[in-house]
C-alpha positions in Angstrom: -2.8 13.0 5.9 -5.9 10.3 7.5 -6.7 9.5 3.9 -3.0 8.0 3.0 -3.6 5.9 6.7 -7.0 5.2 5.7 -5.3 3.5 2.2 -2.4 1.9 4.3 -4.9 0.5 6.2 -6.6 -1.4 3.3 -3.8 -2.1 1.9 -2.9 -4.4 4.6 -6.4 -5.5 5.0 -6.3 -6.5 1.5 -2.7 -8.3 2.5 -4.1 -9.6 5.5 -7.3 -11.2 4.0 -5.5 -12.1 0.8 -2.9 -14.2 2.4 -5.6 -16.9 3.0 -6.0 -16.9 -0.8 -4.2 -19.9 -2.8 -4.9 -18.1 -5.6 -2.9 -14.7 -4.1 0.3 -17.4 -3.6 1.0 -17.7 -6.5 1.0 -14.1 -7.4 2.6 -13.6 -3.9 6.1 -12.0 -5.1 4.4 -9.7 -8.0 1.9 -8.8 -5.9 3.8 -7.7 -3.1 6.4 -5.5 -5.0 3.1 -3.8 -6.6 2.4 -3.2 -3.1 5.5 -2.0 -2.7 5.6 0.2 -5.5 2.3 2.0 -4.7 3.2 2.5 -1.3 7.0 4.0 -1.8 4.5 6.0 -4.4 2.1 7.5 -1.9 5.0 7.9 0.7 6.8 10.7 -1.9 3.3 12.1 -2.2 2.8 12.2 1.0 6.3 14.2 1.4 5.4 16.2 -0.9 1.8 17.3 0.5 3.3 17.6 3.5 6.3 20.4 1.6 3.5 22.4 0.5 1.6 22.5 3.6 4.4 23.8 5.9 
């Protein structure tokens, strides 16, 4: 479980940091629905670690 926080937490470092980034603008909306994507991604995985533990 602290190493999908520990990811989330980059993730929106990486977000955070990139933000400054003219270049990151102009990949803004594909970027963030990659983001998106990866993180509905780990949050089934992390729903289903979470089934086989209990």
């Amino acid at each position: 479980m602290k190493e999908i926080f520990q990811l989330l937490g980059v993730l929106f470092f990486l977000i955070l940091s990139g933000s400054c980034n003219s270049l990151w603008k102009k990949e803004e909306p594909q970027f963030l629905a990659r983001v998106g994507e990866s993180y509905l991604l780990r949050e089934d995985v992390a729903q289903l670690l979470g089934k086989d533990m209990s």
